[in-house]
C-alpha positions, 0 to 999 in steps of 0.5 A: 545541403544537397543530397545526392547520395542515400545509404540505407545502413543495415548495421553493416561494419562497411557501411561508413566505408562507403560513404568514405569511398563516395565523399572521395568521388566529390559526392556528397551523401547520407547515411539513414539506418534501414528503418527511417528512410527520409520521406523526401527521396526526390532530394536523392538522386540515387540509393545504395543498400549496406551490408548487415550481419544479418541473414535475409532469411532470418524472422529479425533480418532488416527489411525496408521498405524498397517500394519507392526506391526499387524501379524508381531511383538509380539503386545499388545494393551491396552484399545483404542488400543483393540479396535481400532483393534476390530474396523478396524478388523471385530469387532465391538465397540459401546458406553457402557450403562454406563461408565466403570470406575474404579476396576473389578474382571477378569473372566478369561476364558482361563486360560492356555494362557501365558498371564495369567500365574501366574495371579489369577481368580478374580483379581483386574484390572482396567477399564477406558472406555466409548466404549466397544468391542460389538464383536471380531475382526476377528480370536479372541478368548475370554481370559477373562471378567469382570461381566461388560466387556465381552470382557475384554481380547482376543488373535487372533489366528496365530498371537502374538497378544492380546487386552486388556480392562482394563489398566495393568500398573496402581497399581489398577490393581494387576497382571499387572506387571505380565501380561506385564512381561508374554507378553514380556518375555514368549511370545515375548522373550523380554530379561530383560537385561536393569539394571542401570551397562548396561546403564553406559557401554552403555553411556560411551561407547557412549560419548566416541565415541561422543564426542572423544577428544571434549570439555563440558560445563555442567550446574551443578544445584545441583540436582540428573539429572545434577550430575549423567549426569556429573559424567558420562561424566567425565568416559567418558572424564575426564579432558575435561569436565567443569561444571558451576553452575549458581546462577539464584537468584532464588534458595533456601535459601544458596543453591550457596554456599551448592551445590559448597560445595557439589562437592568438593570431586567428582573430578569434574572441577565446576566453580560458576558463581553469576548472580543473578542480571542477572535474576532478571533484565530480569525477572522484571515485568514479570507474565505469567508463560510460559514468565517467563519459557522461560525468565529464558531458554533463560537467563540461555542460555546466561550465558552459552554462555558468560562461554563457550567463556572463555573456548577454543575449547568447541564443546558440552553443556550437559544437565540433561534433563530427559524422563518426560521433553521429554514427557511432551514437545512433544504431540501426537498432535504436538509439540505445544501441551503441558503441559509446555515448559522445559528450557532444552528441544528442542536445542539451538539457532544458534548463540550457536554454541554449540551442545547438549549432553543430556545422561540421555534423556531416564531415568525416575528419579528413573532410574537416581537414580539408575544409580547414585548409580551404579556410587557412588554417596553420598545417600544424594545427589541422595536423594535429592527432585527434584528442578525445572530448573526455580527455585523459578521463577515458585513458586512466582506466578505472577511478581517476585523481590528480596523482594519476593525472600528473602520471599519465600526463608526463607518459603522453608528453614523452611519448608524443615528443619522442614520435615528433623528434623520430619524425613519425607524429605526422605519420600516425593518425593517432597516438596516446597512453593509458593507464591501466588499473593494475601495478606490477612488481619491478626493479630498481637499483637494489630495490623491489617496486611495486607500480603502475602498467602504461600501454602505448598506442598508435594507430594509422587510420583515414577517418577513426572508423577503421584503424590499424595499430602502427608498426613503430621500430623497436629502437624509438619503442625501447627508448621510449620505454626507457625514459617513461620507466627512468622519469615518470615516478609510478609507472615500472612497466610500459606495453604497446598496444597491437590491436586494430579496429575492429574489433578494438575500439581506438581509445580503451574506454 
């Protein structure tokens, strides 16, 4: 893969954002925590430095080692990365009176820098910092401020190199696409070849020499990430790949026999494995979140395992793992730093004798949905909303049984087909329901109940690592609730979950 672009992550909530904002400009980039800066930079042709929630001035701030990049490559550095090299580079960064938070008008002094071409005076950036740069590093020359900043922006002269304090990649901040396409493309030269058509020809090209004439099995789930990464390994290797959907019991409501449906026609070899009961046994009486994660990891890796002995010769097992998954499960801070464990994130165990393939491992969901368009695959597929790998697990909270199951499932099915019948399934990136682990009195005729809480939610996101709670109408939530409370035996109450990500997470569990 060519690697135009590093991201050097210092833990920063933006950090994935940038490399959201520099996929969109058709560059392909990668993002490397602080401490494991690649050995190979000459494969980079340029380096941007993340935000962190660090102060540059505390004894466990990051501080990389810039002494092969600094001078050497093309180099932006965003907010903590300004001030890192204002602090180690004859700067100096003190904390603000106040914390600067939040929108800022850009003052800008040079207005004939590359950076800022085609970026208007006074435009909207955004500010999320408590030190501020007191004075410029060393050979620094002043772009730009804000009635708040007054070193907002600076360039250090006989080097490509540029700080900025505010964040370019957040939508806040108007022109920041145009201001990371001005660094990469006008100043650094960075080519905007990386499209969906290159990423096939590219992958192909790879699996084949990968794989050769080895066997696959891939776990199918009906989703967007495991059907775009089956269809591209069947260009690869056609007839050796084996695909097997899994019933774990913990998907939506008829959804084995929906998805088998569904890939009849693609040409793909899909084998329906039902182990339901396998799951549920091994999940039973189970409760905490990350237990129940890997639980259903670990199961899914045994079926897998008893599928691939019934068929000879299988080298590979594949996987739809997706850069969020990859992300999310690897901290600048160590790998047992993490938001969630990802059952498909990490390898497998030794006695698998399986090695991994993982071909969409550096795409951003929407990234996957283009390169499934490429590939022709149905809208209504690549449509779909994602569904998490643990299914339903991760949406009863607390232990789970077949009756919670069946209750669950009959709340989602209503829930989903009310959001297609109001012609709003396509408009949400994401919807579901969990249930909680609490019941509520109730009701009904004449009668006091004493039953189960269900919260909805929907949320509208670009690629699951940021997301906003959707403002349904109250008319489709009332009738939604209505018909959950009037047909679902068990549930006696329904709430809608208006929280965002951050500091929410998307799923509860």
């Amino acid at each position: 893969m060519q690697k135009n672009l590093l991201i050097l992550d210092f833990g920063s909530q933006y950090t994935q954002l940038i490399a959201r904002r520099v996929r969109e400009l058709n560059i392909y980039c990668e993002i490397h925590p602080f401490h494991k800066i690649p050995e190979n930079l000459n494969e980079f042709k340029a380096v941007i430095l993340s935000g962190s929630p660090f102060s540059v001035r505390a004894e466990d701030a990051p501080k990389p080692d810039l002494s092969k990049i600094k001078g050497k490559l093309p180099l932006l550095a965003v907010c903590y990365g300004a001030q890192y090299i204002a602090h180690n580079f004859g700067g100096e960064v003190a904390p603000s009176n106040t914390r600067e938070f939040g929108r800022a008008k850009l003052n800008i002094i040079k207005a004939e820098e590359a950076l800022f071409k085609n970026v208007n005076e006074g435009s909207q950036v955004w500010m999320s910092h408590s030190d501020s740069i007191k004075s410029l590093p060393n050979q620094a020359v002043r772009l730009a401020s804000t009635e708040d900043v007054l070193n907002a922006a600076y360039r250090i002269d006989g080097e490509e190199t540029y700080g900025l304090q505010f964040h370019p990649e957040v939508y806040h901040t108007k022109d920041g696409a145009q201001i990371l396409k001005n660094f990469l493309v006008h100043i650094a030269g960075v080519p905007q070849s990386w499209t969906p058509a290159r990423f096939v020809d590219l992958t192909v090209a790879e699996l084949k020499e990968k794989i050769g004439n080895q066997k696959v099995v891939l776990g199918l789930s009906g989703g967007v990430d495991s059907s775009v990464a089956a269809v591209l390994l069947h260009q690869a290797i056609g007839k050796n790949l084996y695909c097997i959907f899994v019933n774990n019991g913990l998907l939506r409501k008829n959804e084995f026999s929906s998805v088998l449906e569904q890939y009849k026609g693609m040409g793909l070899n899909v084998k329906g494995v039902d182990a339901s009961s396998r799951f549920l046994d091994a999940l039973a009486g189970i409760s905490d979140p990350e237990t129940k994660r890997k639980k259903i990891g670990n199961t899914f890796i045994e079926v897998f395992d008893d599928e691939a002995h019934q068929i000879k010769d299988v080298s590979f097992l594949a996987q739809g793992t997706i850069y969020p998954d990859v992300i999310e499960s690897v901290s600048v801070n160590g790998p047992s730093v993490t938001i969630k464990s990802h059952h498909n994130v990490g390898g497998l165990p030794d006695f698998m004798k399986l090695k991994v393939v993982e071909p969409l491992r550096m795409l951003f969901k929407d990234e996957v949905r283009r390169v499934g368009a490429e590939l022709g695959i149905s809208n209504k597929l690549l449509g779909r909303h994602p569904f998490p790998g643990p299914g339903l697990g991760i949406r009863i909270l607390g232990d789970i049984t077949a009756e919670k199951v069946r209750i669950l499932q009959d709340v989602d099915a209503i829930f989903i087909d009310g959001l297609r019948k109001w012609n709003m399934y396509d408009k949400v990136w994401q919807a579901g329901a969990m249930l909680l682990p609490v019941s509520s009195v109730g009701v009904m005729g004449d009668e006091r109940t004493y039953e189960k809480v269900v919260a909805l939610r929907a949320v509208e996101s670009t690629d699951g690592m940021t997301a906003d709670w959707v403002d349904l109408p109250y008319a489709f939530l009332q009738e939604t609730s209505n018909k959950i409370i009037n047909q679902v035996k068990g549930v006696n109450r329904v709430v809608y979950d208006i929280s965002s990500k951050p500091p929410a997470t998307i799923e509860w569990e």
